[in-house]
C-alpha positions as CSV (number, residue, x, y, z in Angstrom):
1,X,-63.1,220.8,42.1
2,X,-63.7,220.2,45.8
3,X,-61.1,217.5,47.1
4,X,-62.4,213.9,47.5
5,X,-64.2,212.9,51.0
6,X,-63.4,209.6,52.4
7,X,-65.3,207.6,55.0
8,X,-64.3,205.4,57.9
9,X,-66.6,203.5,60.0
10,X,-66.0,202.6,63.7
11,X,-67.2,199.3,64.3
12,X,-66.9,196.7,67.0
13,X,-66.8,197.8,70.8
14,X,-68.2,201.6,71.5
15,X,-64.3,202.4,73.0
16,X,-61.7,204.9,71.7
17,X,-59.2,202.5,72.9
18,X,-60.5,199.6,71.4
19,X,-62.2,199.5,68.6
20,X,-62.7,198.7,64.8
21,X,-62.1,201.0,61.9
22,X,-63.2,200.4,58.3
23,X,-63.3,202.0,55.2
24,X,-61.6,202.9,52.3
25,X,-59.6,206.3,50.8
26,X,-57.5,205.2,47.3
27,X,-57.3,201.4,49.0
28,X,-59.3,199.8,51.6
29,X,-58.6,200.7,55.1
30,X,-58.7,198.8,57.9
31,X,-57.5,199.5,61.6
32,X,-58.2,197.7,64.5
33,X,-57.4,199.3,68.2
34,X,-56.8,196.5,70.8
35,X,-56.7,197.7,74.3
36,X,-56.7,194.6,76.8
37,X,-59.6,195.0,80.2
38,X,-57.8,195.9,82.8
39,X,-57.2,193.1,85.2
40,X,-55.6,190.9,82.9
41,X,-51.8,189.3,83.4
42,X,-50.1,192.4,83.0
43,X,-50.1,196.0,85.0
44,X,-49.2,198.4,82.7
45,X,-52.0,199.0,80.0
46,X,-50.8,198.9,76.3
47,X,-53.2,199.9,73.2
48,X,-52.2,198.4,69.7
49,X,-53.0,200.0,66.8
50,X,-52.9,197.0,63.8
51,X,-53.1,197.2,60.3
52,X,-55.2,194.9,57.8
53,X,-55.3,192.9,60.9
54,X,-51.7,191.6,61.3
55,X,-49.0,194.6,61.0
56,X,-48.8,196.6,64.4
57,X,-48.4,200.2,63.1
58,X,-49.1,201.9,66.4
59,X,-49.0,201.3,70.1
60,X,-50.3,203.7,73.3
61,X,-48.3,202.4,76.3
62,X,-50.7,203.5,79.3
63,X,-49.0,205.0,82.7
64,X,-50.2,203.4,85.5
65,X,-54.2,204.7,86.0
66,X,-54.5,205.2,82.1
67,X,-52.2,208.2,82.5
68,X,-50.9,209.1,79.3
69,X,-47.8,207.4,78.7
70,X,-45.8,206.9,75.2
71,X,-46.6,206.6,71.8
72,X,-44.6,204.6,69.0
73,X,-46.0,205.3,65.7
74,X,-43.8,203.3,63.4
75,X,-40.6,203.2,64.2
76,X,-41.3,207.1,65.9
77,X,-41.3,207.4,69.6
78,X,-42.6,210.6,71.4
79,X,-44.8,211.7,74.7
80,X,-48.6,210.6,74.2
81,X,-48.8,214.3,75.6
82,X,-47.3,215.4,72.5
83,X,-50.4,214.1,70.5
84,X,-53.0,216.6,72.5
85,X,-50.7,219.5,72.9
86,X,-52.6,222.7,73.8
87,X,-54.4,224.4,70.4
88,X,-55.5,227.8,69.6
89,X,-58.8,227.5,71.9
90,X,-60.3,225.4,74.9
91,X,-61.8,223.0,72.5
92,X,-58.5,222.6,70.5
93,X,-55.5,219.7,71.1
94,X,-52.6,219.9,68.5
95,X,-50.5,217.4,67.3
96,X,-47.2,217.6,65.0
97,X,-47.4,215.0,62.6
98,X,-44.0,213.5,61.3
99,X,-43.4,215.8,58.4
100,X,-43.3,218.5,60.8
101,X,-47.0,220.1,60.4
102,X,-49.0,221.3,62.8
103,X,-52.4,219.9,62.6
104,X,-55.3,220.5,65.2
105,X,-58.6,218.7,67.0
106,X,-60.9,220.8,67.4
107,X,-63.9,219.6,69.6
108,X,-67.4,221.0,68.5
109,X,-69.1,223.3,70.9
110,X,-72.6,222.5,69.6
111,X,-71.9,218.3,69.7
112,X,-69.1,217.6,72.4
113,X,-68.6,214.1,71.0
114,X,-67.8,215.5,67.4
115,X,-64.6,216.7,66.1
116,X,-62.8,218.5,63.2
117,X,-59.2,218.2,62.4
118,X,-57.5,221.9,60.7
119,X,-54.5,221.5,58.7
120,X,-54.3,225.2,58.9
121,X,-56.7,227.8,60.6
122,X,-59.7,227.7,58.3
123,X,-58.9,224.1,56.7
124,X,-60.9,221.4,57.7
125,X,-59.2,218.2,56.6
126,X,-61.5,215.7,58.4
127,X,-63.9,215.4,60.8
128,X,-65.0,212.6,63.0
129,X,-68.9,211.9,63.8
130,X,-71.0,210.1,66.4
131,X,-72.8,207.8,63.7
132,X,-75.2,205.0,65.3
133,X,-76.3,202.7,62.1
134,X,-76.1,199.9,60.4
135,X,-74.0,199.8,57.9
136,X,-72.5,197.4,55.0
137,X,-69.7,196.3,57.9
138,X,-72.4,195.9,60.5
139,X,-73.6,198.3,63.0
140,X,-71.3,201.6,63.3
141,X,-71.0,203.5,65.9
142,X,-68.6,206.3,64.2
143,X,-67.9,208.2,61.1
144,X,-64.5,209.6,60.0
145,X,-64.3,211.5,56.8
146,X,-61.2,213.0,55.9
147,X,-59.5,214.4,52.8
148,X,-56.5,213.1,52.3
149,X,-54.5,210.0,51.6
150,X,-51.1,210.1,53.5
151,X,-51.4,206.8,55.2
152,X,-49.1,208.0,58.4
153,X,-51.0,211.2,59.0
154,X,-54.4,208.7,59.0
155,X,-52.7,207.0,61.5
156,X,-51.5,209.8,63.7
157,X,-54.8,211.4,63.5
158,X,-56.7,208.0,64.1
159,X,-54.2,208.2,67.6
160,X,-54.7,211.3,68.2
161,X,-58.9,211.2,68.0
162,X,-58.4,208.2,70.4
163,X,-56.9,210.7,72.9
164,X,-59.2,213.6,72.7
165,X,-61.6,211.0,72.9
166,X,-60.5,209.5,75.6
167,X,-59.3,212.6,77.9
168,X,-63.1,214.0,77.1
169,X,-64.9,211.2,78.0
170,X,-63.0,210.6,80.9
171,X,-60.7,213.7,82.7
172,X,-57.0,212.2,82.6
């Protein structure tokens, strides 16, 4: 039996930085990626990843000119380089997630703005979508659909999609 898909909606704001994300795997799911507009009280720029709202489970602390700075993903600090390591092709950025595993975003050469994460060479354990429609959450502007239910690796995938995203869309 073919593993169970679960969906993700981006919502809110068409940004990788900030941005809402909705859905549900074996609970609901909900994410919310807060990136302040530049120009605001303080220089350095900071992205905060909260949970259900409330709990900050992530944060993206910008170098000055949205250089990639550092990650803390729970209480585990590291490089944001170390989230879009270079993969097995051009199109590929690889991440370790905290168990140890290798996993890889692979950017699609026939829709630039689409992605697939491998868990291995030849397994696809989600995939991310450019998906303009309305939807039960209000109008969506993304689709993640993944396979699995660790809630850390959601999250450092979700972090690491946010980078490829953002590097592709705009050259740091």
């Amino acid at each position: 039996m073919p593993p169970t898909t679960y969906n993700l909606f981006f919502t809110g704001r068409d940004d990788p930085r900030c941005c809402v994300i909705i859905g549900e795997d074996t609970k609901p799911v909900y994410l919310c990626f807060e990136t302040p507009e530049r120009g605001m009280l303080t220089s350095n720029t900071r992205t905060t990843v909260y949970r259900n709202n409330k709990d900050v489970c992530a944060r993206l602390e910008w170098s000055p000119g949205n250089h990639l700075g550092s990650a803390s993903i729970g209480s585990r600090q590291l490089p944001m380089s170390h989230l879009v390591l270079p993969g097995s092709s051009n199109n590929a950025r690889a991440f370790i997630s905290a168990d140890g595993k290798r996993l890889e975003w692979r950017r699609r050469a026939d829709n630039p703005t689409s992605y697939d994460l491998y868990s291995s060479p030849t397994t696809k354990i989600a995939a991310f979508r450019r998906y303009s429609q309305t939807t039960v959450v209000g109008p969506s502007h993304g689709l993640f659909q993944y396979t699995f239910t660790n809630e850390l690796l959601l999250v450092e995938a979700l972090l690491a999609l946010c980078l490829n995203r953002w590097i592709d869309l705009h050259g740091v």
